[in-house]
N, C-alpha and C positions, 0 to 999 in steps of 0.2 A: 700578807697579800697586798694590802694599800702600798705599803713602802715597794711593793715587787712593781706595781704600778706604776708608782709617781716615778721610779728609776727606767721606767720603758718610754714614760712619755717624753721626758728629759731627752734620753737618745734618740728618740723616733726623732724630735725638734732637731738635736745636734745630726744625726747623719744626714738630711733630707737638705736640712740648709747647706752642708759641707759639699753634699755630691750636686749643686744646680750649676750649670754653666752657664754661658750668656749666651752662646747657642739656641738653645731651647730654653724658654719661660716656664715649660710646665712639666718637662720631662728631663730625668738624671740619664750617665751614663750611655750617653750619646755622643759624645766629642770627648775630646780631650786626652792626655797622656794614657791613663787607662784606658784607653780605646784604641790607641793604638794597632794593637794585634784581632783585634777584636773582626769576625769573620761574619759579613755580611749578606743576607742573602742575596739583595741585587747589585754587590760589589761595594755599592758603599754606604754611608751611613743616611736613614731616610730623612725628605724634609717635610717638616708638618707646617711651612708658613702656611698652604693654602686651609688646613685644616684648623690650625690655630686659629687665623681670620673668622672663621664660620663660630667656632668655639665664642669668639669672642663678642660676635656679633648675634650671637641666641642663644647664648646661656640664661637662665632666669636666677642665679644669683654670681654675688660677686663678693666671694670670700676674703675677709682681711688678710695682709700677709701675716703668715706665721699663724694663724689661727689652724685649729683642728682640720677643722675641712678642709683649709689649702693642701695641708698637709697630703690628706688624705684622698685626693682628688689626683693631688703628682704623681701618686707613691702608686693609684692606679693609673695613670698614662704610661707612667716609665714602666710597669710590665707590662702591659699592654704593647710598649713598642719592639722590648726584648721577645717576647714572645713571639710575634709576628716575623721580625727583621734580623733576629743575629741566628743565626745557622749552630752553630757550635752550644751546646748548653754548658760549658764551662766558661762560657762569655757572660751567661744571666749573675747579674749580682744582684739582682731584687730579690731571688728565690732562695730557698734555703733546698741547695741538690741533694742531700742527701734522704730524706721527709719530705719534700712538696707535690701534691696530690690537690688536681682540681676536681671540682664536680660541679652537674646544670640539675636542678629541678630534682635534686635527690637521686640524680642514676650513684652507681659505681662511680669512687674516687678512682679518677686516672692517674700516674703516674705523669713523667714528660715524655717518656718512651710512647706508652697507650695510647697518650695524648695525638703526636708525632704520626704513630701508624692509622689514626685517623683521619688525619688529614690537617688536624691544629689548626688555630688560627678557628675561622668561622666556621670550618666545618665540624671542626670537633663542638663547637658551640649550637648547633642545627641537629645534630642526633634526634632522633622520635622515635616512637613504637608505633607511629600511623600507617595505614596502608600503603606500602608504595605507590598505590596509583591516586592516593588523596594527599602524598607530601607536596607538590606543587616543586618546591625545594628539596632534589634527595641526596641526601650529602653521601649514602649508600655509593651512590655513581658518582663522586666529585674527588679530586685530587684538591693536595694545598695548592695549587697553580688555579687550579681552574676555581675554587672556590674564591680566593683570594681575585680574583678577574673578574666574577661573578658582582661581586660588591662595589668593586672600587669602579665597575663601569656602571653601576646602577648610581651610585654615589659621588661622582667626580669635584665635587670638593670637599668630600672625604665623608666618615661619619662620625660626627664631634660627640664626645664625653662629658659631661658634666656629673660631679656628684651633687646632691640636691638635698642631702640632712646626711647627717652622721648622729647615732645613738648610742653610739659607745668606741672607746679609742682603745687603745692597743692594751693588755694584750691579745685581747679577740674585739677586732673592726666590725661594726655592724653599720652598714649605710646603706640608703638609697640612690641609685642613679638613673639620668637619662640619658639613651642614647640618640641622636639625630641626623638627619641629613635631607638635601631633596633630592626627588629622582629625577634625575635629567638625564640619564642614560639609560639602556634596555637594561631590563633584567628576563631572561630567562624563556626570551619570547615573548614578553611585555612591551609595548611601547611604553618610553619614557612621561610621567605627567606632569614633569617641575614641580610637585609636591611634596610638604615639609612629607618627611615619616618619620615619627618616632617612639623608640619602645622605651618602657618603665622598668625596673626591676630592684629586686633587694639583691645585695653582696654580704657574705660574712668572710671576713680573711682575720687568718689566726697568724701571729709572725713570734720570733722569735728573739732573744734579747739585743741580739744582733741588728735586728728590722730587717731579716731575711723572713720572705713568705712562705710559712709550712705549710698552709692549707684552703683553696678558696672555692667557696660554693654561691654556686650564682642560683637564682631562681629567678623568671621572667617565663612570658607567653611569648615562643616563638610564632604565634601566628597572628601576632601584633606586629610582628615586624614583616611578615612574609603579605598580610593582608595589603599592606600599604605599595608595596612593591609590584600586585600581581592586580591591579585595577585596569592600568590600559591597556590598550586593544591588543591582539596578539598578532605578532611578526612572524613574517617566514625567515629562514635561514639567512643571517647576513655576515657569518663569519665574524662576531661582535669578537669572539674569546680570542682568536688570531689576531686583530686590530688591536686587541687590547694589551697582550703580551708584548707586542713589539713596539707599545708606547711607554717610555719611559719617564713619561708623569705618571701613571697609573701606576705603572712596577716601583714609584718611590710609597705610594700613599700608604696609611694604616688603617 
């Protein structure tokens, strides 16, 4: 089992350093030859300068290159962005397709299909078993369009990642991250409060020799993040979700 280790940690290092472009600083398989065919949801491939910026300007730590947690900090951006951005799941090279199954807070492992008919992306991450008239956020009524619009106008310089300790490396990842952003735009009926919001949580992702991901379970208080979002005063109808789709800085962000 140690030698099974010390030969994952070696390739976690060698593929992670192989697949960085100079594109993106913190994210793989986003440009380049290999990307070529590669099928995007809003045509092409997204930019995170403005979210990198934020990242870089409030993250609470600052991992060596090549250490652990850089590692592991990339290796969640880059699905993070596949997930979101490439349409085609034979475009994800982070994943392992044939075995990868997520899960939040202990539900049911999903599939990418399950995933997908829930709406992916955020809303598949917002599930609850709360009352529909105490969700605030019900992902029950949200499409990936609209959930995905939901955020990024609540968030317009995006909402930055940070991993913040890592407890154990491959072959089963166990770390801590935060997630952040301020709300400068409506959410939901919300006026905007320029306020930081941000939620905590634990990840465990299990991969495979490859550093394809079999399997990731998140655990986190969505009402950490939903509390921070739903302070200011409430708006009447402004057609935020329409404004939002048809601007295409919003339709790039993550």
């Amino acid at each position: 089992m140690l030698e099974t280790n010390k030969s994952l940690k070696f390739l976690f290092s060698e593929k992670m350093a192989s697949s960085v472009t100079q594109e993106d600083k913190y994210r793989s398989y986003l440009h380049g030859e290999g990307e070529k065919n590669t099928k995007w949801k809003f045509g092409a491939p997204p930019n995170y300068d403005v979210v990198n910026k934020l990242f870089e300007e409030g993250r609470t730590k600052i991992w060596p290159p090549g250490s652990l947690e850089e590692k592991v900090q990339n290796l969640v951006k880059t699905w993070e962005m596949e997930m979101f951005h490439k349409i085609s799941f034979d475009d994800y090279k982070s994943v392992n397709l044939e075995n990868y199954t997520v899960s939040v807070n202990g539900r049911k492992p999903l599939t990418l299909e399950e995933k997908r008919k829930l709406g992916g992306g955020y809303n598949s991450f917002m599930q609850t078993s709360l009352p529909e008239n105490l969700r605030g956020y019900n992902p029950a009524e949200e499409t990936a369009d609209s959930s995905h619009v939901a955020f990024t106008t609540a968030f317009p310089r995006g909402f930055a990642l940070e991993v913040i300790q890592v407890y154990s490396g491959p072959p089963l990842i166990v770390y801590k991250f935060r997630h952040w952003g301020y709300m400068e735009g409506p959410f939901k009926g919300h006026a905007p409060t320029g306020e930081l919001v941000e939620l905590y949580g634990i990840s465990i992702v299990e991969v495979d020799e490859q550093m394809k991901i079999l399997k990731v379970e998140f655990f986190f208080d969505r009402g950490e993040l939903l509390g921070g979002l739903m302070t200011g005063a409430k708006l009447g109808s402004t057609g935020t979700d329409q404004v939002a789709l048809s601007c295409p800085f919003l339709r790039k962000t993550g």
